[in-house]
N, C-alpha and C positions, 0 to 999 in steps of 0.2 A: 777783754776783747770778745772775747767768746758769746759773753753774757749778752752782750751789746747786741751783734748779730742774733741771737736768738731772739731778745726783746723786740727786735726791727720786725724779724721776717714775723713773728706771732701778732703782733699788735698790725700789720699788714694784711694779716687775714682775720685780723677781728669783727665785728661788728661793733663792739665797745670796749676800744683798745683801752679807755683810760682802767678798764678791770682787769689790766693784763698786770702781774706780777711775776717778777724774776727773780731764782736765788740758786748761788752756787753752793755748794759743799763738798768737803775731802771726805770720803771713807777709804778705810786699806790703800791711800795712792793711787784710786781712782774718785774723780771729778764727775760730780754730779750737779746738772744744770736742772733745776724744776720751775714746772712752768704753773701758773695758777692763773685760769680766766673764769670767765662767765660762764656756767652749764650752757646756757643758749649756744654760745661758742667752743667746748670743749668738742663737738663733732667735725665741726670744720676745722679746729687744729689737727684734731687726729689723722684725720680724711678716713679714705675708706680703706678700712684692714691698715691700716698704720701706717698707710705711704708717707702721706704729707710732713707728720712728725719723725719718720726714717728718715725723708730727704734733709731735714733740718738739723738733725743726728750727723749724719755723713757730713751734711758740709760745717758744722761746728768742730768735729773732730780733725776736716782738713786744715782750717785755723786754726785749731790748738797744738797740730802737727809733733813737732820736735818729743816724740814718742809720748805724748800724755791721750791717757784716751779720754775721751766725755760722751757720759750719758745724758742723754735728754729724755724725760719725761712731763707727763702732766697730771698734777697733782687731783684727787678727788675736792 
């Protein structure tokens, strides 16, 4: 579910969504969500100073809720 929402809202501010790739992973019992787009588009995921990809953090974490935490990042 998590992943979903994150693939929506990133491929949403894409300019070339179909270069948008998603993948979860476990380390230590915490859930890591990584995002891989386009350089053209890695700035506008990010937004400026890291908003856009916080705001997408916070609300992935409020869906994953039931005490799991998830990070979201975007991969080089």
């Amino acid at each position: 579910m998590v992943e979903k929402f994150v693939e929506y809202a990133v491929r949403s501010l894409a300019t070339e969504p179909e270069e948008v790739h998603v993948s979860r992973s476990t380390i230590d019992g915490r859930d890591t969500v990584t995002v891989k787009v386009s350089t053209r588009d890695r700035g506008r995921v990010v937004g400026r100073q890291g908003r856009t990809i916080r705001a997408i953090s916070t609300i992935a974490n409020i869906i994953a809720a039931g005490g799991t935490s998830v990070s979201v990042s975007v991969a080089d």
